[in-house]
CHARMM internal coordinates of N, CA and C (Angstrom, degrees):
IC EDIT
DIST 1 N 1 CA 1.4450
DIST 1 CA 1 C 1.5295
ANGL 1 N 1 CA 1 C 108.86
DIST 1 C 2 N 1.0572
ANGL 1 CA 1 C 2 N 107.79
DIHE 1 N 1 CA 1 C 2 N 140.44
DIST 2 N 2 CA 2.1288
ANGL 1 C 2 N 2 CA 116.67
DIHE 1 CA 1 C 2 N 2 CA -173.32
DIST 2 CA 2 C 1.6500
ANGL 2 N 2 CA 2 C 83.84
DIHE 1 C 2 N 2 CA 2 C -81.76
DIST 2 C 3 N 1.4355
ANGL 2 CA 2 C 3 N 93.94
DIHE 2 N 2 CA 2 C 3 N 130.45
DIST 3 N 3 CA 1.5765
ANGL 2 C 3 N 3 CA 108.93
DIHE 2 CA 2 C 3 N 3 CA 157.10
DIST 3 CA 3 C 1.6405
ANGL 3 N 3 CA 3 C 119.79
DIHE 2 C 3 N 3 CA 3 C -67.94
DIST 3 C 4 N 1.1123
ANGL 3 CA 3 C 4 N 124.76
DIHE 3 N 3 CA 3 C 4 N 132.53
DIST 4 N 4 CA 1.5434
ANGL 3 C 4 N 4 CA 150.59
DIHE 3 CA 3 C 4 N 4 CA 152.52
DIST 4 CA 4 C 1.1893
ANGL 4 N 4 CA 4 C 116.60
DIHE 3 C 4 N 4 CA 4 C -81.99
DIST 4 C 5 N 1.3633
ANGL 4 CA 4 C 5 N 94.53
DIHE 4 N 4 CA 4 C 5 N 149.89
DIST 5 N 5 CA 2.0813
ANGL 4 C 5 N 5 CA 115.95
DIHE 4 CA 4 C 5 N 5 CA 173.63
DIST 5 CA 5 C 1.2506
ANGL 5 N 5 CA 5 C 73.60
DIHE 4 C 5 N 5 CA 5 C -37.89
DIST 5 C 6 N 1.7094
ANGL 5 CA 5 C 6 N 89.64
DIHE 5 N 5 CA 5 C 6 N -89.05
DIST 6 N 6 CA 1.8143
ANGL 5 C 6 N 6 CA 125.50
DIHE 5 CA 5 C 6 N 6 CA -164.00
DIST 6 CA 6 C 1.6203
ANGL 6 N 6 CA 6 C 98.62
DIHE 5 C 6 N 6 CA 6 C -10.49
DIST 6 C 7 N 0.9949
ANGL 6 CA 6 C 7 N 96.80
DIHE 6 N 6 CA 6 C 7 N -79.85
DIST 7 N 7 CA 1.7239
ANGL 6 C 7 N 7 CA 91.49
DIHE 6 CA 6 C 7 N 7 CA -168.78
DIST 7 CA 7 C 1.7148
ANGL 7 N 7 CA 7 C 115.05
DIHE 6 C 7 N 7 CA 7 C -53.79
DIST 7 C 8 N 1.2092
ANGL 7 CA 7 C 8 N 124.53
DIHE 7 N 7 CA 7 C 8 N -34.05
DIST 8 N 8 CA 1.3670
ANGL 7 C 8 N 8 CA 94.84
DIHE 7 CA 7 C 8 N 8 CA 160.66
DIST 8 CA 8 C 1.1298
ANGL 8 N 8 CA 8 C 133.28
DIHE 7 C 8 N 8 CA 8 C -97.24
DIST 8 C 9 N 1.4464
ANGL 8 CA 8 C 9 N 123.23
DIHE 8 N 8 CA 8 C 9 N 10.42
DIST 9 N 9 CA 1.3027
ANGL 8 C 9 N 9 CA 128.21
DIHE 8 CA 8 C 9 N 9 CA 166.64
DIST 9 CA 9 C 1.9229
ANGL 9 N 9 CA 9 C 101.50
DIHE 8 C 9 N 9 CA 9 C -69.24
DIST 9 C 10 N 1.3776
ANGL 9 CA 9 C 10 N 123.33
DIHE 9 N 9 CA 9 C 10 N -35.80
DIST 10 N 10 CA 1.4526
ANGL 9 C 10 N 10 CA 119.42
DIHE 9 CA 9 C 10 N 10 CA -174.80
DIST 10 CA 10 C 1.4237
ANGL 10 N 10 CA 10 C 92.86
DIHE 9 C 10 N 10 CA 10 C -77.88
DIST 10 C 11 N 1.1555
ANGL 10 CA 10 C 11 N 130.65
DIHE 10 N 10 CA 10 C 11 N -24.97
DIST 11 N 11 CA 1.6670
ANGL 10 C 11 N 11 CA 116.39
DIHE 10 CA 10 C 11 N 11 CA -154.06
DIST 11 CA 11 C 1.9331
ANGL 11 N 11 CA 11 C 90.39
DIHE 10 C 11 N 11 CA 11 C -98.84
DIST 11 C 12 N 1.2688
ANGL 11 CA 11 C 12 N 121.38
DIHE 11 N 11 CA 11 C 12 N -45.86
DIST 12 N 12 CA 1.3106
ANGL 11 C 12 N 12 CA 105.91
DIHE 11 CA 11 C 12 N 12 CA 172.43
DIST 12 CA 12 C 1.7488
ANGL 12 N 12 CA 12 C 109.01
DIHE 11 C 12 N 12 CA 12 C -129.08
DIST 12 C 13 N 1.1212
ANGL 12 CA 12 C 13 N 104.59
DIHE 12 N 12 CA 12 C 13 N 77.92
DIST 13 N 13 CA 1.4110
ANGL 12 C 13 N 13 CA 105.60
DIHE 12 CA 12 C 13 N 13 CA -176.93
DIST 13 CA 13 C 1.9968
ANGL 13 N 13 CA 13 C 128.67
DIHE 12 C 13 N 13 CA 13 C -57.45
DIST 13 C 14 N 1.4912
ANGL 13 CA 13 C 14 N 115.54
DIHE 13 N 13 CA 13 C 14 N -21.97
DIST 14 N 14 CA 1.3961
ANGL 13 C 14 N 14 CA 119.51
DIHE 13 CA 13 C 14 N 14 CA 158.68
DIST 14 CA 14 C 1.5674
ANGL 14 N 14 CA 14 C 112.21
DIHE 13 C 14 N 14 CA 14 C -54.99
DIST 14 C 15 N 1.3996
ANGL 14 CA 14 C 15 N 96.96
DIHE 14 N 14 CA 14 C 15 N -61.12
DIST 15 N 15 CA 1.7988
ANGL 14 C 15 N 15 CA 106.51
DIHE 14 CA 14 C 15 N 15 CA -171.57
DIST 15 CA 15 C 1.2796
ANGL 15 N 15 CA 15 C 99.38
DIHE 14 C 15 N 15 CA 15 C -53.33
DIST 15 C 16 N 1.8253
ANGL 15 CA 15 C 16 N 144.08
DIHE 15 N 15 CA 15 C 16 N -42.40
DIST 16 N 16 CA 1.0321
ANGL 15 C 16 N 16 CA 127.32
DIHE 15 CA 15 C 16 N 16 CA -147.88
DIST 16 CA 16 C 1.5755
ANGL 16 N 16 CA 16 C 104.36
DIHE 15 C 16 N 16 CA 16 C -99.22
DIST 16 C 17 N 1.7256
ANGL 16 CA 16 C 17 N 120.90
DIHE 16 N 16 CA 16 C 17 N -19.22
DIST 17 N 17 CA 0.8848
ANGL 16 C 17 N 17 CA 111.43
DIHE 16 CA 16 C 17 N 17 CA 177.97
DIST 17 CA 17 C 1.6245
ANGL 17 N 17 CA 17 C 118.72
DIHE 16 C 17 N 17 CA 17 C -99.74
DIST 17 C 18 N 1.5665
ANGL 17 CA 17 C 18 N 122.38
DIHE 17 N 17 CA 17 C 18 N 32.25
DIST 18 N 18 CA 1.2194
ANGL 17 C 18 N 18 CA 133.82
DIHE 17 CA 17 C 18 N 18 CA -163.21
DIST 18 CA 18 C 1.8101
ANGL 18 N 18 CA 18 C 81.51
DIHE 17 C 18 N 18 CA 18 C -130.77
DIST 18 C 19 N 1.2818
ANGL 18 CA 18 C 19 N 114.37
DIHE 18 N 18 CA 18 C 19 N -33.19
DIST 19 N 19 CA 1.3584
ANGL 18 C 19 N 19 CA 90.50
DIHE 18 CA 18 C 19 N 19 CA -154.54
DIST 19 CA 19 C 2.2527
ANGL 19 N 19 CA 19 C 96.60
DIHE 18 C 19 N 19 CA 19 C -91.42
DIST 19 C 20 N 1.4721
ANGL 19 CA 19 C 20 N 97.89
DIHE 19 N 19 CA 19 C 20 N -23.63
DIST 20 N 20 CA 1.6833
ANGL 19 C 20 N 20 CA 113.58
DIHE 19 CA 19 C 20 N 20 CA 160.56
DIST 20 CA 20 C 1.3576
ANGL 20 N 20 CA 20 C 112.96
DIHE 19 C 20 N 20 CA 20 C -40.59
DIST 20 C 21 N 1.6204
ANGL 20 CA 20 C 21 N 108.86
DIHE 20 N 20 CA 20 C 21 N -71.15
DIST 21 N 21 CA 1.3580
ANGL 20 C 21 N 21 CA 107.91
DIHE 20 CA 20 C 21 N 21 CA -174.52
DIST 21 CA 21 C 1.8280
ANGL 21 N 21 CA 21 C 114.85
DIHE 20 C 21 N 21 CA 21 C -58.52
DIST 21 C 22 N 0.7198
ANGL 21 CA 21 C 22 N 123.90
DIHE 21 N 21 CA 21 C 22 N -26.19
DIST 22 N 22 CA 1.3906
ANGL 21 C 22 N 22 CA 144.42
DIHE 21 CA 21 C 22 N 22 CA -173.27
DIST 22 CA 22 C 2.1742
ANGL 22 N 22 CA 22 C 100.52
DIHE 21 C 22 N 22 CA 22 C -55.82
DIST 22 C 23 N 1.2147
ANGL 22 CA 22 C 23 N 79.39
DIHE 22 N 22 CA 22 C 23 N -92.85
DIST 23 N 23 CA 2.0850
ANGL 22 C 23 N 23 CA 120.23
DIHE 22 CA 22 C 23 N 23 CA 163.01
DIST 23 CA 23 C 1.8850
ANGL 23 N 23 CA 23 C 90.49
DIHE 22 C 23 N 23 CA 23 C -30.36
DIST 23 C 24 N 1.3764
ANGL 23 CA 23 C 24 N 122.86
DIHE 23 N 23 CA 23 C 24 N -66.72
DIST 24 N 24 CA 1.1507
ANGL 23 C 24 N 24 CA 129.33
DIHE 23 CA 23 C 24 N 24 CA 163.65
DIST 24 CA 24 C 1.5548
ANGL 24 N 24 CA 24 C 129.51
DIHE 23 C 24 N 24 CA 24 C -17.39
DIST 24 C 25 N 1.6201
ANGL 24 CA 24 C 25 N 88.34
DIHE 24 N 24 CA 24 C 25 N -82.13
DIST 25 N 25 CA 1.4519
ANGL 24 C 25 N 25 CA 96.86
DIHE 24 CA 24 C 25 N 25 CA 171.59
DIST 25 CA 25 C 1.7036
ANGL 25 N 25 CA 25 C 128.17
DIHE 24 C 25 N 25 CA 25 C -69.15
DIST 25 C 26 N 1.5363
ANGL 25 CA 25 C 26 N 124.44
DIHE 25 N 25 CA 25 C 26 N -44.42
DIST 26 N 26 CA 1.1725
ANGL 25 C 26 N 26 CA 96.88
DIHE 25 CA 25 C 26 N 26 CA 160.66
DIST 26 CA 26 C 1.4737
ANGL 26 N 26 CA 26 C 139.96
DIHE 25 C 26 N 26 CA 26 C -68.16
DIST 26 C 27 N 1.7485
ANGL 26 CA 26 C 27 N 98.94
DIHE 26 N 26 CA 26 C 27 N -34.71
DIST 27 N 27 CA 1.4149
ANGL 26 C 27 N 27 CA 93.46
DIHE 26 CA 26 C 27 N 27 CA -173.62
DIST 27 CA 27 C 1.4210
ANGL 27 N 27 CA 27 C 105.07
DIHE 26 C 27 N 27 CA 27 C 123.18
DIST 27 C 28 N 0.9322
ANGL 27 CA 27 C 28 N 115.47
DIHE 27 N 27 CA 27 C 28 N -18.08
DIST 28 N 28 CA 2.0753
ANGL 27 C 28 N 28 CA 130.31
DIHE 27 CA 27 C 28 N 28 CA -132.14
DIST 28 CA 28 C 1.5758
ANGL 28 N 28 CA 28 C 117.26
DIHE 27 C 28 N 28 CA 28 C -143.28
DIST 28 C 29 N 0.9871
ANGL 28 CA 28 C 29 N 158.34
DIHE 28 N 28 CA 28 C 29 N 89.72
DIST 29 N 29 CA 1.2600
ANGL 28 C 29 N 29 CA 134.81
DIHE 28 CA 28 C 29 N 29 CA 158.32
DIST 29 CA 29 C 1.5761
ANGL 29 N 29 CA 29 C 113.24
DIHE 28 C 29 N 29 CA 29 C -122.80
DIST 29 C 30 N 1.2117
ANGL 29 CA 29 C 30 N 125.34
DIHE 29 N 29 CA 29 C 30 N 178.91
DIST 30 N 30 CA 1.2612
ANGL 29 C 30 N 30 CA 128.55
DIHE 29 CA 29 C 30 N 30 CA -174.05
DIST 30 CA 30 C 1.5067
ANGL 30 N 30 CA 30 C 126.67
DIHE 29 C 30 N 30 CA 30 C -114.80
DIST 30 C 31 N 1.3216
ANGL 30 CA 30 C 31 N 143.28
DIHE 30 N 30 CA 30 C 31 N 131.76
DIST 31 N 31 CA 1.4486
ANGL 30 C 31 N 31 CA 132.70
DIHE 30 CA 30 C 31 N 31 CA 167.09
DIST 31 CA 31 C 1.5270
ANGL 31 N 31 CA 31 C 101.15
DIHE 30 C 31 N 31 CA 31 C -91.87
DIST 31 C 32 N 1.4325
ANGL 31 CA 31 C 32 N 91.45
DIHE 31 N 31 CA 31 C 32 N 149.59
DIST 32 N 32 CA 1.8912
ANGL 31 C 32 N 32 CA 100.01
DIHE 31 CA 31 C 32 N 32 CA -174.86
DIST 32 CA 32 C 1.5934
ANGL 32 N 32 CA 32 C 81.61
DIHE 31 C 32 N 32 CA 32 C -124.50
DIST 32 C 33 N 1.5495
ANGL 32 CA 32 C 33 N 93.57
DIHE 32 N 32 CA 32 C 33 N 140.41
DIST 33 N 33 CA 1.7091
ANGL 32 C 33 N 33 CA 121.35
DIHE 32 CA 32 C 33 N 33 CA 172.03
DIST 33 CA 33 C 1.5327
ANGL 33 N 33 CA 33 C 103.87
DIHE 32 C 33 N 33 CA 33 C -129.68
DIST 33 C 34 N 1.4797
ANGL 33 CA 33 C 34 N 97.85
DIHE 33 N 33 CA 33 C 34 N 175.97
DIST 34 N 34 CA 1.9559
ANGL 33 C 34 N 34 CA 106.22
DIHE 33 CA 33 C 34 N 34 CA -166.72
DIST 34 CA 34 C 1.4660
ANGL 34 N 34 CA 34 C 73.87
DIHE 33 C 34 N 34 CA 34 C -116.09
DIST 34 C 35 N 1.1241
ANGL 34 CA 34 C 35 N 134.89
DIHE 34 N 34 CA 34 C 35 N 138.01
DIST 35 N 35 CA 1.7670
ANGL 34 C 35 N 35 CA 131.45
DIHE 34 CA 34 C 35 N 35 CA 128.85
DIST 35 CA 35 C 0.9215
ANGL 35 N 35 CA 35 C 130.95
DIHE 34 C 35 N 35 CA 35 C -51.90
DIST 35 C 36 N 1.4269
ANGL 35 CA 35 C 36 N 151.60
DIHE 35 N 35 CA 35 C 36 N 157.21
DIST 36 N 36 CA 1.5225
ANGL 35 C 36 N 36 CA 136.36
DIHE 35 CA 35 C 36 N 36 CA -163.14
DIST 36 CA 36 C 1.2564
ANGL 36 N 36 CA 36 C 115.49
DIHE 35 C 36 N 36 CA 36 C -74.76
DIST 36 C 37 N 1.7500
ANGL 36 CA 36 C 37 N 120.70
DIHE 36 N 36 CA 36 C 37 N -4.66
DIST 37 N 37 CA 1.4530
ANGL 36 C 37 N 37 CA 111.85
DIHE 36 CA 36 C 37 N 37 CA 166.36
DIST 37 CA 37 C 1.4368
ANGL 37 N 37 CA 37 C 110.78
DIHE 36 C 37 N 37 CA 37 C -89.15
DIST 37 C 38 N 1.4377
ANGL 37 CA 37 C 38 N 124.55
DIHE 37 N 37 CA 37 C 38 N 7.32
DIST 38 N 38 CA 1.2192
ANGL 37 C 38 N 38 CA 99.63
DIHE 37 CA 37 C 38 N 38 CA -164.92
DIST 38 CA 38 C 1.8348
ANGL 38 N 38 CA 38 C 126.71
DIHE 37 C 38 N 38 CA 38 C 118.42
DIST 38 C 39 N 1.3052
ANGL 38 CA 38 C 39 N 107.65
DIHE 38 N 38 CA 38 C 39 N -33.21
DIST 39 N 39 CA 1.2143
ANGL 38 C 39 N 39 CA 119.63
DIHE 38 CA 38 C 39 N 39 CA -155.39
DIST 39 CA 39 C 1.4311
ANGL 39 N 39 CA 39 C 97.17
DIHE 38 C 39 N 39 CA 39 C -98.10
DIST 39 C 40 N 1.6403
ANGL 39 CA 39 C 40 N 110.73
DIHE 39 N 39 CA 39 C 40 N 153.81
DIST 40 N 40 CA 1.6969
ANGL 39 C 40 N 40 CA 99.23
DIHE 39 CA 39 C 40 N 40 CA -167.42
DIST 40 CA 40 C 1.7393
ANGL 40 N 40 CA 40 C 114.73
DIHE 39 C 40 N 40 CA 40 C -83.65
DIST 40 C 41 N 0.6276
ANGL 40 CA 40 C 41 N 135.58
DIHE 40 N 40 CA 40 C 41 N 164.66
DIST 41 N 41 CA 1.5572
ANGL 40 C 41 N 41 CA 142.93
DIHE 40 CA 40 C 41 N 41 CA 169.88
DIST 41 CA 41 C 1.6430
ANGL 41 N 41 CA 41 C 119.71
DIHE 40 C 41 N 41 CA 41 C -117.54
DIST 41 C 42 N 1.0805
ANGL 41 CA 41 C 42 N 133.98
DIHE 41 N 41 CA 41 C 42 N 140.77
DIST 42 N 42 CA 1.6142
ANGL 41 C 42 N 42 CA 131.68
DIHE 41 CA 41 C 42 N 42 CA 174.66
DIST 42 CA 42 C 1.4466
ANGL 42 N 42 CA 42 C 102.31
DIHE 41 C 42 N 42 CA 42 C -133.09
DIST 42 C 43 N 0.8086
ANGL 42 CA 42 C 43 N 116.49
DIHE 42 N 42 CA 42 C 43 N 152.31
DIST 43 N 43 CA 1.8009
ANGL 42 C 43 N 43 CA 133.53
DIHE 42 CA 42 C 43 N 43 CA -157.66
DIST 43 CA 43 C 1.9914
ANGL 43 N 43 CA 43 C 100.89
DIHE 42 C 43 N 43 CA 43 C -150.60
DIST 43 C 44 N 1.4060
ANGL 43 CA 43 C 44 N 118.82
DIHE 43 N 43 CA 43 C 44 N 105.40
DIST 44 N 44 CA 1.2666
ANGL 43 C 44 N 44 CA 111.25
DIHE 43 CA 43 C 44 N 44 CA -173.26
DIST 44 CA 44 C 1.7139
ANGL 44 N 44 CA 44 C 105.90
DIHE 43 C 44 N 44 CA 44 C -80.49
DIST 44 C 45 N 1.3820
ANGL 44 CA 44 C 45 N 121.35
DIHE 44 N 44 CA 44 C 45 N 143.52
DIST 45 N 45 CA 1.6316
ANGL 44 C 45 N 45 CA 99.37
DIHE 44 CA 44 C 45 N 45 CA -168.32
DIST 45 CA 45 C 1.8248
ANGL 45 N 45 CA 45 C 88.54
DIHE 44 C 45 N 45 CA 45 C -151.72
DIST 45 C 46 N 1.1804
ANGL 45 CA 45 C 46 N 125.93
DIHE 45 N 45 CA 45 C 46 N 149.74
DIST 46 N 46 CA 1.6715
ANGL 45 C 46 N 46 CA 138.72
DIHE 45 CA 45 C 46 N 46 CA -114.72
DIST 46 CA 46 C 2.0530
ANGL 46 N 46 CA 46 C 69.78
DIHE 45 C 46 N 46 CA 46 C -150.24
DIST 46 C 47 N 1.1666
ANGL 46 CA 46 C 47 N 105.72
DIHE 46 N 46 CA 46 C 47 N 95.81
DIST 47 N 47 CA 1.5229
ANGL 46 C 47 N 47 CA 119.92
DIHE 46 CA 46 C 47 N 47 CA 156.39
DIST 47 CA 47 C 1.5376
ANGL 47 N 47 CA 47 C 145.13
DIHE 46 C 47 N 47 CA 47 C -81.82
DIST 47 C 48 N 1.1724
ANGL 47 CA 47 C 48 N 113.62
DIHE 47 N 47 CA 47 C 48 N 118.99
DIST 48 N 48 CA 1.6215
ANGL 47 C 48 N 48 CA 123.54
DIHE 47 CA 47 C 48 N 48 CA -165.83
DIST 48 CA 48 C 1.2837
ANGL 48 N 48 CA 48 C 109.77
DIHE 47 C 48 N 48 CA 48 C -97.63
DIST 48 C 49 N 1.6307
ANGL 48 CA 48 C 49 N 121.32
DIHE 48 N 48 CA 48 C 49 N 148.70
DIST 49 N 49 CA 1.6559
ANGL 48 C 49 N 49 CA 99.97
DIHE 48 CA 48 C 49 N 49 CA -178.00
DIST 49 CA 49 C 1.8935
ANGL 49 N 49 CA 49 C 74.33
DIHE 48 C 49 N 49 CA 49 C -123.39
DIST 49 C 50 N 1.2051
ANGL 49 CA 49 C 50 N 88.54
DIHE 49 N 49 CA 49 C 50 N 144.14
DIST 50 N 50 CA 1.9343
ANGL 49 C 50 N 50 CA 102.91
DIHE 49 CA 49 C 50 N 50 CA 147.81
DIST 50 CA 50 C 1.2985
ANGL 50 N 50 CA 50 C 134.46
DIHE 49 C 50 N 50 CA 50 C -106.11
DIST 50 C 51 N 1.4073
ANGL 50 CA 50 C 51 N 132.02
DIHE 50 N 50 CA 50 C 51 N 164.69
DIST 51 N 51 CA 1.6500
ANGL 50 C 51 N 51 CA 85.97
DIHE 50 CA 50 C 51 N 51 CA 175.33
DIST 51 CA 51 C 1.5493
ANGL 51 N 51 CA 51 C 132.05
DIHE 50 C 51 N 51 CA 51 C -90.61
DIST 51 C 52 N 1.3631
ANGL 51 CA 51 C 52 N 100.04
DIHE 51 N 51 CA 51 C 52 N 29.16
DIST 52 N 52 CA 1.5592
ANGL 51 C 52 N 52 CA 115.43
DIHE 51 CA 51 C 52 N 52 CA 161.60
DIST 52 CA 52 C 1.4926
ANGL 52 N 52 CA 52 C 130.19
DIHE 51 C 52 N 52 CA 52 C -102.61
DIST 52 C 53 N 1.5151
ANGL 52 CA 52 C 53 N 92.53
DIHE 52 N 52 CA 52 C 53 N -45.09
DIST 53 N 53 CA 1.9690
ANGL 52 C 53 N 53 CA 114.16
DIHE 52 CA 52 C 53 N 53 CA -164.42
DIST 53 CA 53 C 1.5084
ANGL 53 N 53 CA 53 C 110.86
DIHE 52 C 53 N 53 CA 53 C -113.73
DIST 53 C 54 N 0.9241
ANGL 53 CA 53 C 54 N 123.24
DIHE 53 N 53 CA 53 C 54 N -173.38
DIST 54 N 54 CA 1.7099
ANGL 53 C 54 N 54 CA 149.29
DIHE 53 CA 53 C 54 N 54 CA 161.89
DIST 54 CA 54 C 1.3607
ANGL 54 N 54 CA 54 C 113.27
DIHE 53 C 54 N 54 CA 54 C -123.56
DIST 54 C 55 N 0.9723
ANGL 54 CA 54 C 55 N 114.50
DIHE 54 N 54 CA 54 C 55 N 109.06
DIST 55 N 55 CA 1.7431
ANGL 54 C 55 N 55 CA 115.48
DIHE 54 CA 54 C 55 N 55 CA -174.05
DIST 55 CA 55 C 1.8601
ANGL 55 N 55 CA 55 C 86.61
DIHE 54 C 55 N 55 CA 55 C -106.83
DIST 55 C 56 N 1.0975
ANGL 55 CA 55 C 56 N 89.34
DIHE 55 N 55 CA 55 C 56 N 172.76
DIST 56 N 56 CA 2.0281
ANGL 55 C 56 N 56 CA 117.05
DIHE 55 CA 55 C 56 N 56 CA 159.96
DIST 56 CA 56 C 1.1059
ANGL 56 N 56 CA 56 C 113.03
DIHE 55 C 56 N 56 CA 56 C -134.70
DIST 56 C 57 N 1.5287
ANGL 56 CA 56 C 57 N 103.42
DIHE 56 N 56 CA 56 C 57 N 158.98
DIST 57 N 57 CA 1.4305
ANGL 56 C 57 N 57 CA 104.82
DIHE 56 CA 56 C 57 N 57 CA 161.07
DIST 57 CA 57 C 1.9134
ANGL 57 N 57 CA 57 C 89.13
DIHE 56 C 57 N 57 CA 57 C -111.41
DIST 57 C 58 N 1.3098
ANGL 57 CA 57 C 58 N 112.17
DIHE 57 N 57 CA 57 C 58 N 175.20
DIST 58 N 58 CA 1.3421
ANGL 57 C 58 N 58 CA 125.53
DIHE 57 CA 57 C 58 N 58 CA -167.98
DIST 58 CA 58 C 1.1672
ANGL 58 N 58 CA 58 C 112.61
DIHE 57 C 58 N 58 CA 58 C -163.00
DIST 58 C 59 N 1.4178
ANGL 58 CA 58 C 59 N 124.94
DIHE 58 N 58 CA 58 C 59 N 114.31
DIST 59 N 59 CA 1.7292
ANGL 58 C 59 N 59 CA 128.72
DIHE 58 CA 58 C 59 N 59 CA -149.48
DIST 59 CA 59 C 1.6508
ANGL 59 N 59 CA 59 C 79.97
DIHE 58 C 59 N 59 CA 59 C -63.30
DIST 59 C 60 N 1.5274
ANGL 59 CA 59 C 60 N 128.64
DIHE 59 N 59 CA 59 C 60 N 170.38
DIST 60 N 60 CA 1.0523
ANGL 59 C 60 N 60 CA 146.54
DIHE 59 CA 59 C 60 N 60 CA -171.94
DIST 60 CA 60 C 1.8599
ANGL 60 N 60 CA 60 C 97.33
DIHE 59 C 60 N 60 CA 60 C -95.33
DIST 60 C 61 N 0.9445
ANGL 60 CA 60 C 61 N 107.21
DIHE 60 N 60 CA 60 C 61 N -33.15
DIST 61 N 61 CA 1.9501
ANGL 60 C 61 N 61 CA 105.74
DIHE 60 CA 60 C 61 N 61 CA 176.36
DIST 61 CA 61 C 1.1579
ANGL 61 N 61 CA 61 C 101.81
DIHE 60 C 61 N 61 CA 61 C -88.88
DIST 61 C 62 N 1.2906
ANGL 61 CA 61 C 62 N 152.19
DIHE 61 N 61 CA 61 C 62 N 14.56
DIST 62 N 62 CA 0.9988
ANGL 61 C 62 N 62 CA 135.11
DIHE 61 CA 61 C 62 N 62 CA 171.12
DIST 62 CA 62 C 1.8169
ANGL 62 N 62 CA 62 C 106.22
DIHE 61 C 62 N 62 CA 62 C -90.49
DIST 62 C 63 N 1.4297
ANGL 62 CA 62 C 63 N 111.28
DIHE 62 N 62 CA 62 C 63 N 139.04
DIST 63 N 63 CA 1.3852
ANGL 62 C 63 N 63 CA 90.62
DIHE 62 CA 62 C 63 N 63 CA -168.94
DIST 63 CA 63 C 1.3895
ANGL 63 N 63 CA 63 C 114.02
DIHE 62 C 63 N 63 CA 63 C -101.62
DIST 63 C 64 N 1.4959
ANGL 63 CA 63 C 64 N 109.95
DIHE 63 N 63 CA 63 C 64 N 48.73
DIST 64 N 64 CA 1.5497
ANGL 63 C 64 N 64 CA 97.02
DIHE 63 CA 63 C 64 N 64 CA 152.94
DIST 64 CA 64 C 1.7838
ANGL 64 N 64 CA 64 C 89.76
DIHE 63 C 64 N 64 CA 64 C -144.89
END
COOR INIT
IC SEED 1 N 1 CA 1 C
IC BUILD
């Protein structure tokens, strides 16, 4: 089954509404990836809420 906000906002509702207000207020948050050597990567990515999901947007050059 594909994970949902919704569903983890019911399953851990502190974490989801700490990490909302957060996402909220800047606007902004980041996904961190490993590159295949190892080394970390950050990708800045522009978050949408629905009232089901969390979408992103994700610059198109970014390579993930």
């Amino acid at each position: 089954m594909a994970a949902s906000w919704e569903r983890f906002a019911t399953t851990a509702p502190a974490l989801a509404s700490a990490g909302r207000r957060l996402m909220d207020a800047t606007g902004i948050a980041f996904l961190a990836t490993l590159r295949r050597d190892g080394s970390p990567r950050l990708h800045p990515i522009v978050p949408i809420f629905t009232s089901e999901r969390l979408c992103v947007f994700i610059n198109p050059a970014s390579p993930k």
